[in-house]
N, C-alpha and C positions, 0 to 999 in steps of 0.2 A: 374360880373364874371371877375376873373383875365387872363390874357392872357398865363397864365401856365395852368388853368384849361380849358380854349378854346384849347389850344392845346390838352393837355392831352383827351379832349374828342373826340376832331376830329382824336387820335392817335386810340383809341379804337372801334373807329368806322371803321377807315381804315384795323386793328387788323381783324377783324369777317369777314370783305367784302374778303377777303385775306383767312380767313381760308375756309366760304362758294364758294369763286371760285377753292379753289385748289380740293377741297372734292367732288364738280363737275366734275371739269375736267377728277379727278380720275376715274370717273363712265362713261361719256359717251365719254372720247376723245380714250380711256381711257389713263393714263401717261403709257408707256412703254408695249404698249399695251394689259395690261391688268387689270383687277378690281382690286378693294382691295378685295373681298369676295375672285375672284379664285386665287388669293394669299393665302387666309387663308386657301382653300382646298390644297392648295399643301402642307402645313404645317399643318395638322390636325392634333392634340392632342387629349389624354381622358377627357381636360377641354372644348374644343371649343364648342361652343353654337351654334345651328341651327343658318342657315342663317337669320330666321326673326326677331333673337333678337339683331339683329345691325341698327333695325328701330329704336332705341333707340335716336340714332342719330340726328332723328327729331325734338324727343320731344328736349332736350340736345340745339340744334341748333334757337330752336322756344323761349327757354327760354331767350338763349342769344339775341338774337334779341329784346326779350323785356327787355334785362341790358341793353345795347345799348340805348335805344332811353328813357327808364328810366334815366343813366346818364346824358343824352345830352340834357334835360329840365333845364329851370332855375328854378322851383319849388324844385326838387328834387337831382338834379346834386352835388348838395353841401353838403348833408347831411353826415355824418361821415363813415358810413360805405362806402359808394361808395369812399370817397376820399382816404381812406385808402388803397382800390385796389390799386389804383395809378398807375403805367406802369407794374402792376404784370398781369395785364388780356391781353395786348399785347404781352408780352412775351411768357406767353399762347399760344397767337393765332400761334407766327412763330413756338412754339415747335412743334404745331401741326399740321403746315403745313409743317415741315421741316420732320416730323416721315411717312407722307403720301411720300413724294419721296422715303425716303429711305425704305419704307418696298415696293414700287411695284419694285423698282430695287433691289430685297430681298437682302438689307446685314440687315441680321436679326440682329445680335452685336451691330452695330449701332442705329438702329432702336429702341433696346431694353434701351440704354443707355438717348436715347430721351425721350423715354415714362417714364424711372426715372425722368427726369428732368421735364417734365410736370407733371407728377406727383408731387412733390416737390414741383414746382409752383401753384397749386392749392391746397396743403396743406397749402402754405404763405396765400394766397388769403380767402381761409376758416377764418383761423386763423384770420385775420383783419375781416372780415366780422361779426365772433361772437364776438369780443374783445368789451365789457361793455355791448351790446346788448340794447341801448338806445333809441331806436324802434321798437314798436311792430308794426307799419303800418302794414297795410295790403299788402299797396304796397310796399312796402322795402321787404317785407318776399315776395311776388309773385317774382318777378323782380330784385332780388339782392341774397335772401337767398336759395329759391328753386334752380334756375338754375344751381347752382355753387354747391349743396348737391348733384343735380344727376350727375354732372360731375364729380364731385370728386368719389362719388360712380361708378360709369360706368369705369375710366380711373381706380380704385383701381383693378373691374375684368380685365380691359385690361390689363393691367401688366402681373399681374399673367398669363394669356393668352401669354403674349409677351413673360417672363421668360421662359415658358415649350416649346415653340417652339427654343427658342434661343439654350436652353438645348439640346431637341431634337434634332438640327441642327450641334451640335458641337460632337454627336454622345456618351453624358452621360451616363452613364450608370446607376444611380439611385444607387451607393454602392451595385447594387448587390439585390435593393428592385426592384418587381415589378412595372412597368408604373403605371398599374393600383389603386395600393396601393399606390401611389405619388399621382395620382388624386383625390384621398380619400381623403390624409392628407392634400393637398390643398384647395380642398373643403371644407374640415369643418374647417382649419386655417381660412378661409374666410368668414364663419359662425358665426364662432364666432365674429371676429373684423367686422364684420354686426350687430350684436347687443350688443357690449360692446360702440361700438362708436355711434350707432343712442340714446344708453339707455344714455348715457354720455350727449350728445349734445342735446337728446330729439330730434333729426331727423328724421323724420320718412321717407320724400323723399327719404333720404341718404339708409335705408333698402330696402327699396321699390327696389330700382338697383338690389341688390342680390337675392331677392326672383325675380324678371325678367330673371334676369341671371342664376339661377338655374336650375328655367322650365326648359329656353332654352337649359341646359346643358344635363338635363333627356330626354329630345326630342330629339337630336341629338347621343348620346350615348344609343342610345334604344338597341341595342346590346350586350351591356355591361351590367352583370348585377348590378356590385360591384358600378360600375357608376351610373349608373342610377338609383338605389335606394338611393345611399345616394345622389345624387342631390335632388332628389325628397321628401328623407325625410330630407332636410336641407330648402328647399323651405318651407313645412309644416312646421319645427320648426321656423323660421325667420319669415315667415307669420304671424304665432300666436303671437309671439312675438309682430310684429309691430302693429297687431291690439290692444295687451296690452295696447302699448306703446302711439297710438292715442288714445285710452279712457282715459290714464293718462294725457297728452299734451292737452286733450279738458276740462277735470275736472280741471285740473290747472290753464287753462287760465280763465275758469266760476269764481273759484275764484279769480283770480286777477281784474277782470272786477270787481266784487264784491266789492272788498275789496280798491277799486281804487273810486267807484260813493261812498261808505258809509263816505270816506275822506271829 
């Protein structure tokens, strides 16, 4: 192991330990004394998703933890997809820790301009990760592929989430369209690039986010009916969808197993 990739890996490790204590801090110190949740009540939109679907966080957090210590083996640390990450997954980590300050001291503008860029950076990161696809490992796809389709997944609804509130905040007025009809046209915008992009990439984690995201959207918008129905019937279309989508990704993979031992 070369002393760039020792670095490089102890850089990504110090990356996570940095995003896991600030996302801590956030909850019980709290920063500014207050959560990230009752920040998000004070800026509640007709996209925001009940409180329980920001547990999402865990799963998201528990994966990275296993890129982490995935990387940081001499077995595996080397292998093409991971080196290809390269310092795009620390970058990550300060976007992420740098969007938790600025949204509990709410300059929402900023905030919103952050989660572009981590955004952005987890679209590079994707991108190297699928580029030749030269492992099918089990463990490459647990621990490198998965983690980083739901985060990417997760931070595509946090945007959107980030944008309507930014909007909201700046006193838009939608051209004169109903909020609620904006929630609409966002939600199904989101529907769809949920399943042009998992049916593209053959993702299915990647869906998996939206259809989580949606419930939670129909759960919290229970009031709303325009809302809550099309959450709920975008949840059942993407649903469907991705259970297609795994029967397709598991019969393909049967044949390539196949078509790989008959060699």
């Amino acid at each position: 192991m070369t002393a760039m990739h020792g670095w490089r890996k102890t850089m990504n490790i110090a990356g996570l330990l940095l995003v896991l204590i600030v996302n801590t801090l956030a909850q019980v110190l709290p920063i500014n004394g207050v959560t990230t949740g009752e920040i998000s009540d004070r800026h509640h939109t007709y996209v925001t998703p009940a409180g329980y679907v920001f547990t999402i966080w865990s799963v998201i957090y528990l994966g990275l933890i296993g890129f982490v210590i995935y990387q940081a083996r001499k077995d595996t640390g080397n292998r093409p997809a991971v080196e290809r990450i390269s310092y795009w997954f620390v970058v990550s980590c300060l976007l992420n820790s740098a969007w938790i300050f600025l949204w509990h001291y709410e300059k929402i503008g900023w905030s919103t301009l952050v989660m572009a860029a981590l955004l952005l950076t987890l679209i590079a990161i994707y991108q190297r990760i699928r580029y030749g696809r030269e492992s099918r490992a089990i463990g490459e796809y647990s621990f490198v592929q998965v983690p980083f389709s739901l985060y990417l997944g997760w931070i595509c609804v946090a945007s959107i989430v980030n944008v309507t509130v930014w909007l909201q905040d700046l006193g838009w007025n939608g051209w004169g369209i109903d909020s609620r009809m904006w929630a609409v046209i966002l939600l199904t915008a989101a529907g769809v690039l949920a399943v042009a992009f998992s049916y593209g990439k053959k993702d299915v984690p990647f869906a998996l986010v939206f259809v989580w995201a949606f419930i939670g959207i129909g759960v919290e918008q229970q009031a709303d009916t325009w809302v809550r129905n099309a959450a709920w019937s975008l949840a059942a279309i993407v649903g469907a969808a991705t259970l297609w989508l795994l029967a397709k990704v598991i019969r393909d993979r049967k044949r390539w197993d196949q078509s790989y031992i008959s060699r």
